[in-house]
C-alpha positions in Angstrom: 46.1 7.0 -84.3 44.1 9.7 -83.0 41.8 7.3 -81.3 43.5 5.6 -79.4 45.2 8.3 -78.1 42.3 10.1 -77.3 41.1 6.4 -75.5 44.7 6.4 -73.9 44.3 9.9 -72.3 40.8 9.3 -71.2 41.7 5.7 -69.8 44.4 8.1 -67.6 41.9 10.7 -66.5 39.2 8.4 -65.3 42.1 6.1 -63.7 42.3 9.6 -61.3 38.8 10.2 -61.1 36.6 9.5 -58.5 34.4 6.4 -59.2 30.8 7.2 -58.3 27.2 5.3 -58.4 23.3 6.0 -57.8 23.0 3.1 -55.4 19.3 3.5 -55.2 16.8 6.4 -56.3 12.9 6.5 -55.0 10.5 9.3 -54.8 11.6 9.4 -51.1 14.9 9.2 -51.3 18.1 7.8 -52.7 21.7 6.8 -51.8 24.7 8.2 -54.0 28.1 6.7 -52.7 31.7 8.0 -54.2 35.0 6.8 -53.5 38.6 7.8 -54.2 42.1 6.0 -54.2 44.3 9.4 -52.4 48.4 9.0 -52.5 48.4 10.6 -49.1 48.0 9.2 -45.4 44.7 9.1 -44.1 46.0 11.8 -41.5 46.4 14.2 -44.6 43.2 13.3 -45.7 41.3 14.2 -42.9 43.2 17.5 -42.2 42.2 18.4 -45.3 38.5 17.3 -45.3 38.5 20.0 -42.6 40.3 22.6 -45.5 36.8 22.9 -47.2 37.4 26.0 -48.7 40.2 25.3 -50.3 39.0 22.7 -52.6 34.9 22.5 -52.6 34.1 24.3 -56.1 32.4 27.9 -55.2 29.8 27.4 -57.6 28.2 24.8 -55.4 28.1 28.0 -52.8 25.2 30.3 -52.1 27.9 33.1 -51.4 29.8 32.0 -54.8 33.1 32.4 -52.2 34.5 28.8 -51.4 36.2 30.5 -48.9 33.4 31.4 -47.1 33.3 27.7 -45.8 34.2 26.6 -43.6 33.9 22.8 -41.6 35.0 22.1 -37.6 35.2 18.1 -37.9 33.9 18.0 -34.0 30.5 16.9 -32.7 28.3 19.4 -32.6 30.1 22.1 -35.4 28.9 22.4 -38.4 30.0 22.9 -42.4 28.6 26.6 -42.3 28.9 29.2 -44.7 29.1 33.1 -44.1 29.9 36.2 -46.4 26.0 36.4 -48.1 24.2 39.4 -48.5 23.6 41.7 -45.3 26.1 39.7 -42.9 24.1 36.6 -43.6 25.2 32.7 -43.5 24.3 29.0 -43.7 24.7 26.1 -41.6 24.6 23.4 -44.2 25.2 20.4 -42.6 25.9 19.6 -38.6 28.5 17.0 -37.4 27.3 14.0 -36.0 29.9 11.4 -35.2 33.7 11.9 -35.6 36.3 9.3 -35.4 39.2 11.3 -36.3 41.3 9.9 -39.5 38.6 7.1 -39.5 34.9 8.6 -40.1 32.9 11.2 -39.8 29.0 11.7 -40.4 27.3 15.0 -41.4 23.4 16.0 -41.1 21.8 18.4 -43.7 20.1 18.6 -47.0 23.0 20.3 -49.5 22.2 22.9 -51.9 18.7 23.1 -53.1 17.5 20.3 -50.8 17.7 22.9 -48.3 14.6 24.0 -50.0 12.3 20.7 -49.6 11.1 18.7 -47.0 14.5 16.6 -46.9 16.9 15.2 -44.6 20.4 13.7 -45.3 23.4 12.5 -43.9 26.6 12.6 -45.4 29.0 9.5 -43.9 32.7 9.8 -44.9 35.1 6.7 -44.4 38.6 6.5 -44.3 40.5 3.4 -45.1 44.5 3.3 -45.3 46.5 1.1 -46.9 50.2 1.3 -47.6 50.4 5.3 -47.6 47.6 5.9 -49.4 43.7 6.3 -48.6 40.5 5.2 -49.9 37.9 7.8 -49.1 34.6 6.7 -49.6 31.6 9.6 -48.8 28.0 8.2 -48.9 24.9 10.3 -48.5 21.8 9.2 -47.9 18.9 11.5 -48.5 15.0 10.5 -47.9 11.9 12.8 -47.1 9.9 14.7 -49.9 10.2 17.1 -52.8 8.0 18.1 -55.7 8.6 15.8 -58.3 10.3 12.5 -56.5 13.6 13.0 -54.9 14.9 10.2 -57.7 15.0 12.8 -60.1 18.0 14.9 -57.6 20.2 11.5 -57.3 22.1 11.7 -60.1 22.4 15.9 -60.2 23.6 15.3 -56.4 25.9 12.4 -57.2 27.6 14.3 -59.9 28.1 17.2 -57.5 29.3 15.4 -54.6 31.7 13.4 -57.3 33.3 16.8 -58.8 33.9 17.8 -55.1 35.5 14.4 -54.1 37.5 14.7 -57.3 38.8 18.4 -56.2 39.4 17.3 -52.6 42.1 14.0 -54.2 43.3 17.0 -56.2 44.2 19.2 -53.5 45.5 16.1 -51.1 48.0 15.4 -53.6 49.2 18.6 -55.8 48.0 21.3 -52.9 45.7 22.6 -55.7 42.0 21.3 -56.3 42.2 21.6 -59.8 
């Protein structure tokens, strides 16, 4: 009995979760795509995409504050970060392309890729259907680190999953856990 409850209640958790995938991995470079069914419009969605701080986990922060994010979804802004040491900040990723409710693309190399001789783009896509929205983000990441960048796809994909599984979180319960 235990079992198959513990099946049933895992069956439920992953129904809610994010679905993710390595879609390729090289020692220059790799593709990690996640997608997510959201109970919200795809107006909500993007609104909230721009919200960063209030769902992106702070451990995935250099300035361990969330908060301190912050993301302008216009051409030419940036996902930047401010409150380190000294007055200090980030620019982790510049805006590309927007297509408001329907896309956007992000340049930058996330977290310790910052670090290497990498580029990436991060591609979000917004599809609506019948109230709801499938968000599927996609980043692409090529260039060099020690090592082989294959061996950062699947750390990457798993952070990029926990915060697409925050941001459905916050969309529809106004909380990202």
């Amino acid at each position: 009995m235990r079992i198959i409850a513990a099946a049933a209640i895992a069956a439920v958790t992953l129904a809610g979760a994010a679905r993710a995938a390595v879609v390729e991995a090289t020692p220059t470079g790799f593709q990690v795509k996640q997608s997510a069914e959201i109970a919200a419009p795809a107006a909500k969605v993007w609104a909230a995409l721009g919200q960063i701080g209030s769902w992106w986990n702070s451990e995935h922060s250099w300035s361990q504050d969330a908060k301190n994010l912050t993301l302008t979804l216009k051409a030419g802004d940036c996902l930047c970060e401010t409150g380190l040491p000294g007055g200090g900040g980030a620019r982790h990723m510049s805006v590309l392309l927007v297509m408001p409710g329907k896309m956007a693309v992000l340049d930058g190399a996330l977290g310790p890729l910052m670090f290497s001789g990498t580029s990436g783009h991060l591609v979000w896509n917004l599809a609506e259907k019948d109230g709801k929205t499938t968000l599927t983000q996609t980043y692409f990441v090529g260039g060099y680190i020690p090592g082989g960048l294959d061996k950062m796809a699947a750390p990457v994909d798993g952070v990029l999953t926990e915060q697409l599984t925050r941001l459905k979180a916050y969309v529809e319960t106004g909380k990202p856990g």
